[in-house]
C-alpha positions as CSV (number, residue, x, y, z in Angstrom):
1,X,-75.9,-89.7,-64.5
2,X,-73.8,-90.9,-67.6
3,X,-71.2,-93.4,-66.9
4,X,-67.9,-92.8,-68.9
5,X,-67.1,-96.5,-69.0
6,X,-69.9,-98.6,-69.2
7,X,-67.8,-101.8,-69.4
8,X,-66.2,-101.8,-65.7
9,X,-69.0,-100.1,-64.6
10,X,-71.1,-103.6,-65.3
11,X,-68.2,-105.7,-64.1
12,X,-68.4,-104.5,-60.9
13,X,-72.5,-104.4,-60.4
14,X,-72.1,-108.2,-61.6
15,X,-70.9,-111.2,-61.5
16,X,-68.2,-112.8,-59.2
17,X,-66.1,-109.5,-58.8
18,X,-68.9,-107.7,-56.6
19,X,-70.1,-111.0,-55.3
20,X,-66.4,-111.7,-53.8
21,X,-66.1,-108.0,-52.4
22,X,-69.4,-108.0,-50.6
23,X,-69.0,-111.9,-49.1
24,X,-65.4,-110.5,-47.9
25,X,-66.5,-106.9,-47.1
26,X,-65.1,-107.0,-43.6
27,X,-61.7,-108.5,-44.9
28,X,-61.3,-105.6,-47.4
29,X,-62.0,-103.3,-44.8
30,X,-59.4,-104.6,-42.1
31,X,-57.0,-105.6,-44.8
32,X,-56.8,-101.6,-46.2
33,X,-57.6,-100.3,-42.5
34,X,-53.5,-99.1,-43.2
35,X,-54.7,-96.3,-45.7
36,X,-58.2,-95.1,-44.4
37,X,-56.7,-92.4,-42.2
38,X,-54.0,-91.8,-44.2
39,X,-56.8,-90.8,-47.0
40,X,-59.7,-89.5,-44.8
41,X,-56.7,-86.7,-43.1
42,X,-56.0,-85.9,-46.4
43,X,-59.3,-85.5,-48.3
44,X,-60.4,-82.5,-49.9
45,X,-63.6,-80.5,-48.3
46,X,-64.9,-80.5,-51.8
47,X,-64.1,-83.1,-54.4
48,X,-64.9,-82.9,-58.3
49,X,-64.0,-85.5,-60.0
50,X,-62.0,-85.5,-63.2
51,X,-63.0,-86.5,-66.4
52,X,-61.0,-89.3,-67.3
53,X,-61.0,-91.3,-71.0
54,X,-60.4,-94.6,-70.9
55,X,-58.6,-95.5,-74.2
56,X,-55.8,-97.6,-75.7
57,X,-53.2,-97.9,-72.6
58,X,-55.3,-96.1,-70.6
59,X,-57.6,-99.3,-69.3
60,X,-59.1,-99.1,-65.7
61,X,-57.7,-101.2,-63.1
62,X,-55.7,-101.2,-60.3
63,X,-52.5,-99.9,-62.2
64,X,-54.1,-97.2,-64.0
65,X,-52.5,-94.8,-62.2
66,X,-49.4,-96.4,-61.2
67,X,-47.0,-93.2,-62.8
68,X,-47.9,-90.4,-61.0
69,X,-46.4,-87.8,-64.0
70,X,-50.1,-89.6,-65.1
71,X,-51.3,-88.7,-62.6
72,X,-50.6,-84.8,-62.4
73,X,-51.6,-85.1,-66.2
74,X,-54.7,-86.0,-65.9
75,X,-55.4,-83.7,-63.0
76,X,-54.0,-80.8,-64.9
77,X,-55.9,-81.0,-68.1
78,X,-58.8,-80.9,-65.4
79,X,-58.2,-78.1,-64.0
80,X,-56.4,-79.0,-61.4
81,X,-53.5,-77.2,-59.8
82,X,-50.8,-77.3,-56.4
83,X,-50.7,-80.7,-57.6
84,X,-48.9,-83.4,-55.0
85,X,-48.2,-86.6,-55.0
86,X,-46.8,-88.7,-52.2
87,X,-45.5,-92.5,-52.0
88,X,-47.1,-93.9,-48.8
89,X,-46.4,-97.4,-47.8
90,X,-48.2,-99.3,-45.3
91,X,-47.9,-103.4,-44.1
92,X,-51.6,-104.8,-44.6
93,X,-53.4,-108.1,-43.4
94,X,-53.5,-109.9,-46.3
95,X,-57.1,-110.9,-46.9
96,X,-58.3,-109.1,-43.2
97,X,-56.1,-111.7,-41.5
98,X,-56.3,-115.1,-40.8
99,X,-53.7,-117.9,-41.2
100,X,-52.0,-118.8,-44.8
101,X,-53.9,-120.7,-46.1
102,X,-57.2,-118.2,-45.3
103,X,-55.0,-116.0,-47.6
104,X,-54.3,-118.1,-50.3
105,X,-58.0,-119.2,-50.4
106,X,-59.0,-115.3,-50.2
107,X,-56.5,-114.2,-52.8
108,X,-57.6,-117.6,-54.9
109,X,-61.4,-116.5,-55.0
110,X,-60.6,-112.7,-55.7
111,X,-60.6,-111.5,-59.5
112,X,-56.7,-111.2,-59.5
113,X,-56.6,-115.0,-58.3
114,X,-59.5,-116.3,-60.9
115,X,-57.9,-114.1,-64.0
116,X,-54.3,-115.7,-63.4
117,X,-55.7,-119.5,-62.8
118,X,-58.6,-119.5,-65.7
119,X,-58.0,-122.0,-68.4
120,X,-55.3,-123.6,-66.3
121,X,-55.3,-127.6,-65.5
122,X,-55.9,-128.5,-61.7
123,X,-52.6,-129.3,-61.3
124,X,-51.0,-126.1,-62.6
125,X,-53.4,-124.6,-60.3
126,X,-52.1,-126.4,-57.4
127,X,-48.6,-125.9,-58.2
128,X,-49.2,-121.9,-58.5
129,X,-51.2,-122.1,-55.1
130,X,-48.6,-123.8,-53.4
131,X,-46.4,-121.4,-54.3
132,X,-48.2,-118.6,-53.4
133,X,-48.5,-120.2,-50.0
134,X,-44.6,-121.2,-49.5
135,X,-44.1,-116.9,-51.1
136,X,-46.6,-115.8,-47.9
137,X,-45.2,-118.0,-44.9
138,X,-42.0,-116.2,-44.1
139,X,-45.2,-112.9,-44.0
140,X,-46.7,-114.6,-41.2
141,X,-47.6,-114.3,-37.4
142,X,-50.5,-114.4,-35.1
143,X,-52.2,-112.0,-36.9
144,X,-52.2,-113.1,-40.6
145,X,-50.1,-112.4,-43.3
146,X,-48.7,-109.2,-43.6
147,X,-46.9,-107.8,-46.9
148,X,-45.9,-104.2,-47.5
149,X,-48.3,-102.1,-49.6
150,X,-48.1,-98.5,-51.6
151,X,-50.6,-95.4,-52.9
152,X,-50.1,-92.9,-54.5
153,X,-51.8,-89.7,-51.6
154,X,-52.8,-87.1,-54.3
155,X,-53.9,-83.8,-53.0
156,X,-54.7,-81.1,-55.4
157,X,-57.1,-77.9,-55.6
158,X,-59.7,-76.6,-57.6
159,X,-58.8,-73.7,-59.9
């Protein structure tokens, strides 16, 4: 098998990245619960994956494929066709669920939360956490906190 980006494919078989999504596996699971039917209803009966480069402005992430003209791009120049795209918005748990500060700890010890806070003093950290948890109160109830989340449903054919 030949890996087409060696350099997130090591990020996440290392280091704290996976070790954060297998300690919360359960968490991840409940908190995007919103989007597994949506995606298992939709899948394909037979999926081949594109090949996609990963050059200047086109970096891996969770943005990658934020504009879905991208999107049908991509899919196109591999052979894709009957191309559609649909915005889908859900409300997720936040973490799985649990109270605020659960949240703020989970979204502190995720990659997001580490990127943002490395290289900054304890008390900018604190001052950024406490207002991450004043941002997530208003979000919350006896379930956790909730906040409104979006994917991009693509559906396509083979040629």
């Amino acid at each position: 098998m030949t890996i087409a980006n060696t350099a997130q494919a090591e990020a996440w078989n290392s280091g704290e990245d996976v070790a954060h999504w297998v300690r919360n596996q359960a968490r991840y699971d409940r908190m995007n619960e919103p989007f597994a039917a949506l995606i298992l209803d939709a899948a394909l009966a037979e999926y081949v994956p594109p090949p996609v480069g990963f050059g200047s402005g086109d970096g891996p992430g969770m943005f990658a494929f934020a504009d879905p003209d991208r999107v049908r791009a991509v899919l196109a120049a591999a052979g894709w066709r009957d191309i559609t795209i649909t915005s889908e918005h859900r409300s997720i748990l936040v973490g799985g669920g649990g109270g605020v500060d659960d949240a703020v700890a989970f979204l502190r010890t995720g990659s997001m939360g580490r990127m943002m806070l490395a290289g900054a003093d304890a008390g900018t950290a604190d001052r950024a956490l406490a207002a991450v948890r004043t941002a997530l109160v208003p979000h919350t109830d006896d379930d956790g906190v909730h906040l409104g989340a979006a994917v991009w449903l693509v559906q396509a054919a083979t040629s």
